[in-house]
Structure formats: structure tokens, C-alpha cells
N, C-alpha and C positions, 0 to 999 in steps of 0.2 A: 504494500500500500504506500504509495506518494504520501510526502509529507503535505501538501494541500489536502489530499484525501483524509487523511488523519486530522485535520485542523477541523475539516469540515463537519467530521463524525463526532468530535468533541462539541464546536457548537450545536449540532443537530440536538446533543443531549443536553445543555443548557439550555436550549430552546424550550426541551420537552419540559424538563423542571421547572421552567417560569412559568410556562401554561398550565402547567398542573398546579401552581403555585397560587395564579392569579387568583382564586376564590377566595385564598387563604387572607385574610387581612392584617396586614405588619401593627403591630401595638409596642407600646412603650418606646421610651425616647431613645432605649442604646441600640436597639433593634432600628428604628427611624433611621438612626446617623448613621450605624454600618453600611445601613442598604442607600443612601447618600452616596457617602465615601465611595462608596463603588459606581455609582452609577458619574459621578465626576472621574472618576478614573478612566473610568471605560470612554468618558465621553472625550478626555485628552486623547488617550491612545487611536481611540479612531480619527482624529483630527488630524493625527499625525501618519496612518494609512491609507486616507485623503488624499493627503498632499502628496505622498510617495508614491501612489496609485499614479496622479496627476502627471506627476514626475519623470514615468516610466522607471520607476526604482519597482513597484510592482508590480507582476502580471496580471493581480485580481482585485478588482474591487472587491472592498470589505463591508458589503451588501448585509452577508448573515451577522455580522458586530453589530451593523446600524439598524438590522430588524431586532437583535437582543437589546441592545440599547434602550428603543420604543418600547418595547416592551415591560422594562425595566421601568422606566418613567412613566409611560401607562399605571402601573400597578400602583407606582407612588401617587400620582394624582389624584384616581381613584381612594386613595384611601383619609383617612380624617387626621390631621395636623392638628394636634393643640400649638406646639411651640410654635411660636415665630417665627425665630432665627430658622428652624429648619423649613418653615414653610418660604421664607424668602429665600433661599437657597435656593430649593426645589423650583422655584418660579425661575428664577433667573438664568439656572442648569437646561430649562427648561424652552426656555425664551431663546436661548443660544443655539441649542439644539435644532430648533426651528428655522432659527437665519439659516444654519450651516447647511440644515438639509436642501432650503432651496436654494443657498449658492451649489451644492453638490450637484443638485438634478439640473443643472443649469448646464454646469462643465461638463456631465454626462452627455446633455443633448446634443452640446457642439460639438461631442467624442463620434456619438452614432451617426452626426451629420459631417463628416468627416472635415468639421471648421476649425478645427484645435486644433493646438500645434505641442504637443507637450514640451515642457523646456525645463530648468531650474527655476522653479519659481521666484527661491530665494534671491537666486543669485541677481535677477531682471532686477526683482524689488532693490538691491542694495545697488546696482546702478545706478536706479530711476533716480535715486537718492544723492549720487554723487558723492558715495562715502568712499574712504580710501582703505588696504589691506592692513589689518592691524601692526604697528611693527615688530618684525623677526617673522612674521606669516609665510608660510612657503608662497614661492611662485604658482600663481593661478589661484590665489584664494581670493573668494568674493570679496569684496568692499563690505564694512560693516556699517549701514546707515546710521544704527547707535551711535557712533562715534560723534559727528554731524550736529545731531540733533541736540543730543545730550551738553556739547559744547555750548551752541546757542542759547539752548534754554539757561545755562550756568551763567550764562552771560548777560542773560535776560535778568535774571532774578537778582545778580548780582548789580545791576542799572536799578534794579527797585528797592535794594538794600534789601531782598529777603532771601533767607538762608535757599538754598537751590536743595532739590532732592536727590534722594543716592540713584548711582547710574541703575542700578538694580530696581528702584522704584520704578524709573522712567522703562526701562526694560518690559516690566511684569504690568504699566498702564499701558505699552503700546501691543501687547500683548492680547489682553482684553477686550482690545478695539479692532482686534483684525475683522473679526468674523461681519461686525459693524460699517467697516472700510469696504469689503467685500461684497457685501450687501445691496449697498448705498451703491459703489462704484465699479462691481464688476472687472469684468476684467481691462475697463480703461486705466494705466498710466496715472500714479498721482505724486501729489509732494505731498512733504511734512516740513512743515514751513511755522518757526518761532515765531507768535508774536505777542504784544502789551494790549491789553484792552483791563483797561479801568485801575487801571498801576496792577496787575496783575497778569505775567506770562504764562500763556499756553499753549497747546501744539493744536497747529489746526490740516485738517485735509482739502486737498483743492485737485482738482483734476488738470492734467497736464493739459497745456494748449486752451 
């Protein structure tokens, strides 16, 4: 048996276990946050077989992850949220999921309509960006657009006298915002362009051209 074959036979049986599952209704808040915790895992890791799909790093869409995924958050929805904090989670995991699925079925279509062109995503995006190769980088590493932005905005905050956020902040907000960028802007070309609006620096998106 292929190891795709095996992969697939493994989620067939996670499939069958959440459907059998589904009637069953999740109670108490350590059970809630387990079944959380996992379904944000699961929903990074397919974001990132997306893009690899996208990429031509992989052969196969990971179709059967994004039907256990639904599934998963199905069952959460469905069920009754005292807390808060985990019911705004769930919304939000949830609301994500939704962008990403229609940017997914979108890049699909243009896959089936043989209008894509698969490439480095990353690499285009830190172009577009104008960022330079970290130094000591081997030869042919992409430009990190971090670099770029992260200066400006330092530079920004520092013209408004307020302390600037660690590169890792700005890293994990632009992060956040992809699926949002994506959404909004498809696959047109954009900037990330610093600017001041009300003594206060921000990153804003704009479309190229």
C-alpha cells in the first residue's frame, strides 16, 4: 500500500469516528478547549497543504483534512458554549475557515480551468514587497518583506515617540491578515505600505497599479 493510500485509510477512519461522534455532544470546558486546540491545529496545518498543494510541492489536495476539519467545527457549533472566551474562538477559527475555503475553491477553479500558473507563492509575495535576502542567506533565497516593513513601521512609531512592537508581533499580525489580504484581493499584486493616520502608525494594503 502507497503511503497516500495509507494516509487516506487513516483519515477515512477519522472521518468515520466524527460521524459516529456527531450525536454525541462535547460538555465541560476541558473537553470544549481540547476539541478547540485541535481543530486550530488542524486548521494551520491545512493552510499550510494549501499553499504546498498550490505550490506544486504537493501532488494532492488535502480535500479529506478540509472535509474532517468541517466536520470538526460542525460539531462545535452545533453544540452549546457557556464560556466566552471559547465561544469567541470558535467564531473566529470559524470565520477564517470560511475566507480560506472560498479563496481555496477559487484557486481550484482556475486549477480545473487551466488559468493558474503554480509558482512560489512566497517567494512572488517577498518580491512584490521589495524586500532584500537576509544577510549571510544563501544564494537564491527569497527576499524577506519583514524586513521592509518592520523597519518603517520602527521608524514610524519612533517619528510619534511610541515605543515600536517586536518584529515577532508584526510577524504573527501580518500573519493573521493573510487569509483577509487574500480574500479582499485575490490573486492581484499588493503593497504593505507604512503609514500615520491620527499620530498613530499602521500597515495598510493597496493593490498594485
Amino acid at each position: 500500500m502507497s503511503t497516500q493510500s495509507q494516509k487516506i485509510k487513516k483519515l477515512n477512519e477519522i472521518e468515520r469516528q466524527l460521524r459516529k461522534q456527531a450525536q454525541q455532544p462535547l460538555t465541560g470546558r476541558a473537553n470544549l478547549e481540547a476539541e478547540l486546540q485541535i481543530i486550530e491545529a488542524d486548521f494551520k496545518a491545512l493552510e499550510i497543504s494549501y499553499e504546498q498543494y498550490f505550490m506544486g510541492v504537493e501532488r494532492f489536495e488535502p480535500a479529506k483534512e478540509r472535509q474532517i476539519l468541517a466536520l470538526r467545527l460542525r460539531r462545535m457549533i452545533n453544540t452549546h458554549i457557556p464560556q466566552t472566551d471559547l465561544r469567541f474562538r470558535l467564531q473566529n477559527v470559524n470565520s477564517r475557515f470560511q475566507s480560506y475555503t472560498s479563496y481555496w475553491d477559487r484557486i481550484l477553479r482556475l486549477i480545473e480551468e487551466g488559468r493558474y500558473q503554480r509558482q512560489l507563492s512566497h517567494m512572488k509575495w517577498a518580491q512584490q514587497l521589495g524586500g532584500k535576502p537576509a544577510p549571510g542567506a544563501p544564494a537564491g533565497t527569497p527576499p524577506d518583506p519583514l524586513d521592509r516593513i518592520y523597519r518603517e513601521l520602527s521608524e514610524a512609531h519612533a517619528s510619534c515617540s511610541i515605543p515600536a512592537p517586536r518584529r515577532e508581533q508584526v510577524a504573527e499580525f501580518l500573519k493573521r491578515q493573510s487569509g483577509a489580504i487574500r480574500e479582499r484581493f485575490g490573486d492581484r499584486p499588493v503593497d504593505l505600505v507604512v503609514v500615520v493616520e491620527d499620530g498613530k502608525p499602521k500597515i495598510k494594503v493597496r493593490a498594485k497599479g
